[in-house]
C-alpha positions as semicolon CSV with decimal commas, in nm:
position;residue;x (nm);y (nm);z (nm)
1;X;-0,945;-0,947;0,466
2;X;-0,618;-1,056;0,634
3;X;-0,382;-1,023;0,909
4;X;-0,149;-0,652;0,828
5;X;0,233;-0,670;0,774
6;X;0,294;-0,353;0,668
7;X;0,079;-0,047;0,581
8;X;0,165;0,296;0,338
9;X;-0,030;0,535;0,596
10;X;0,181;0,816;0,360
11;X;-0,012;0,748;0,077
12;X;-0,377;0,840;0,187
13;X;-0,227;1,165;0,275
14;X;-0,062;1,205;-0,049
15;X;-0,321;1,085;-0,258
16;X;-0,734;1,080;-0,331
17;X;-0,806;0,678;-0,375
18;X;-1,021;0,629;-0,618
19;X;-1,013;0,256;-0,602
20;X;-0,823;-0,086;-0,466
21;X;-0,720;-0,360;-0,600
22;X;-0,592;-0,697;-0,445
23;X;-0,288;-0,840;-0,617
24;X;-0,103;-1,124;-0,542
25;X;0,291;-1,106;-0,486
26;X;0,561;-1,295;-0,665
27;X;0,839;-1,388;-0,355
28;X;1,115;-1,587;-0,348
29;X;1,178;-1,815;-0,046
30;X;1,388;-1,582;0,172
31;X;1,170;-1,263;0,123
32;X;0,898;-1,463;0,266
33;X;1,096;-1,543;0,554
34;X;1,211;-1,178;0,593
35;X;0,826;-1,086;0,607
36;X;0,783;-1,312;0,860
37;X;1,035;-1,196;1,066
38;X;0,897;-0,823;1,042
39;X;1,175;-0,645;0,776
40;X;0,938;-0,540;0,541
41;X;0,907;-0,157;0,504
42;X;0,666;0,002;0,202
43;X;0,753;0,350;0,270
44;X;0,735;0,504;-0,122
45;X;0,573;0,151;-0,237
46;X;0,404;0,208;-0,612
47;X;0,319;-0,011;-0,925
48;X;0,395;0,043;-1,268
49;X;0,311;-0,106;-1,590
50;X;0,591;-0,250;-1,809
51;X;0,569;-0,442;-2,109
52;X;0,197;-0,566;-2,043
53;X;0,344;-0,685;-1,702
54;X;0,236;-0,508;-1,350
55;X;0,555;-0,477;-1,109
56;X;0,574;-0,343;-0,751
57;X;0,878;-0,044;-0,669
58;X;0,996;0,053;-0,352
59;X;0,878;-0,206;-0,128
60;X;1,205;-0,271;0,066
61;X;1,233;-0,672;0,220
62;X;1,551;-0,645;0,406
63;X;1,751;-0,946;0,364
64;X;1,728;-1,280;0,601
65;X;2,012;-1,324;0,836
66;X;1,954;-1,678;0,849
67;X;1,955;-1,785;0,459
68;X;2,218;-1,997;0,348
69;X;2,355;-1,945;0,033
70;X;2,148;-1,758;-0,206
71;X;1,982;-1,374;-0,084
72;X;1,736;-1,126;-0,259
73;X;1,775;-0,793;-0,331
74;X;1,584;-0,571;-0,119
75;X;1,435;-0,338;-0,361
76;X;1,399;-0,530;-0,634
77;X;1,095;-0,512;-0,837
78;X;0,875;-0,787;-0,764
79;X;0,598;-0,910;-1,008
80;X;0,222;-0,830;-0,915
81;X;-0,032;-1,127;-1,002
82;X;-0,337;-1,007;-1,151
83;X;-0,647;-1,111;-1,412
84;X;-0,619;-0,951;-1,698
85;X;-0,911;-0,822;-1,698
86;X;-0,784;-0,562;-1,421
87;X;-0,432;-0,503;-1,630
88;X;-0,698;-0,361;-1,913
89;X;-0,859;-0,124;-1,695
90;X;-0,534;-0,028;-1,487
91;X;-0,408;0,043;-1,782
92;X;-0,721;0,273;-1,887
93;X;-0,696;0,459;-1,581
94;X;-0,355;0,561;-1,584
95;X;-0,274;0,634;-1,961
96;X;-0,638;0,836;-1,970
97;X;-0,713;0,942;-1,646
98;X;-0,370;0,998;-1,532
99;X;-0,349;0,831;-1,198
100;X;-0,116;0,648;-1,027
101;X;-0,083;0,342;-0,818
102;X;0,024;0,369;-0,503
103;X;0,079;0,065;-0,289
104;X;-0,133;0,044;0,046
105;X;-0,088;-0,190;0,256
106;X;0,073;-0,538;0,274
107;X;-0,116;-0,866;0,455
108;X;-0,132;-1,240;0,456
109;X;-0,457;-1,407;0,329
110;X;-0,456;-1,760;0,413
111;X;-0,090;-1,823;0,339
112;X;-0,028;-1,607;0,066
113;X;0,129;-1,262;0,051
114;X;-0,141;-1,029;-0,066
115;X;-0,082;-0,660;-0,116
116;X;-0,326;-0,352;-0,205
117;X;-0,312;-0,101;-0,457
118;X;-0,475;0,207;-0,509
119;X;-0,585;0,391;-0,799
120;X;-0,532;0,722;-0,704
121;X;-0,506;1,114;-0,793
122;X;-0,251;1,367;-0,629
123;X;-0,380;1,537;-0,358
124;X;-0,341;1,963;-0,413
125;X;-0,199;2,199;-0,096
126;X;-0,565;2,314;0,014
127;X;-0,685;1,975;-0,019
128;X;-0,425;1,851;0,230
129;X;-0,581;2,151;0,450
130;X;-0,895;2,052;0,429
131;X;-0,843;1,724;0,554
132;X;-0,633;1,827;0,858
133;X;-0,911;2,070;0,917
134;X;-1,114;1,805;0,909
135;X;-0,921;1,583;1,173
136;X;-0,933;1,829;1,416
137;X;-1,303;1,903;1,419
138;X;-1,373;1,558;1,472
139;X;-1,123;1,532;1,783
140;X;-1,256;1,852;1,906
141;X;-1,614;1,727;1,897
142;X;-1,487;1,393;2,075
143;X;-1,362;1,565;2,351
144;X;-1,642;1,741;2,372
145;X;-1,906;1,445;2,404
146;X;-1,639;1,258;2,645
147;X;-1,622;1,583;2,850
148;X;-1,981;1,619;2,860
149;X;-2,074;1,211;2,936
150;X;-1,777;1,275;3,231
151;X;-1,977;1,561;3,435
152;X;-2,281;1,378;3,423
């Protein structure tokens, strides 16, 4: 894939994904720069469909310092570039399946601004246990093994 800006750790916690998607990112000049420069934050990040369109909500671009005359919003919602094709069965999943579309994680590819999004299900309490559970078996069984490979 390509080189991370930003990632929604949040959202694997929150949510079951189902699938991912790659969708390109409308940007205007300065937000690009901002990226560059590291202000990007996708805390919250989702998609949504409106009016056969997909659009990206809550990924914050601070503004650029630098820019001359003309500056972006930073929450603005920003256009998502996709075949239509995936619209169609975005839109199946969410109006029948009820999921949502949580955004993951933010990269270049090439020179392009490329960003991931999930198709995903809430996440219950016990399911939330389960995975923390989970996490601490697996540490717990590598400090065993690196305990064990120490002594001898």
């Amino acid at each position: 894939m390509g080189t991370d800006i930003v990632t929604n750790r949040k959202a694997r916690h929150v949510y079951n994904i189902i699938d991912s998607l790659e969708a390109g990112l409308e940007l205007r000049g300065t937000e690009v720069k901002s990226i560059r420069a590291g202000l990007a934050n996708m805390a919250g990040a989702f998609a949504r469909l409106d009016r056969g369109e997909l659009f990206l909500y809550g990924l914050d671009i601070q503004p650029y310092e630098r820019a001359s005359h003309e500056q972006h919003e930073a929450k603005r919602p920003r256009r998502l570039l996709i075949h239509r094709a995936e619209l169609y069965r975005l839109r199946e999943s969410v109006e029948q399946q009820g999921c949502v579309l949580p955004a993951l994680r933010l990269y270049w590819k090439k020179q392009h601004v490329k960003v991931q999004i999930g198709v995903a299900k809430s996440k219950k309490t016990p399911d939330k246990r389960h995975d923390l559970k989970q996490r601490v078996a697996e540490r717990e069984a590598a400090r065993t093994a690196a305990a064990f490979n120490r002594r001898g």
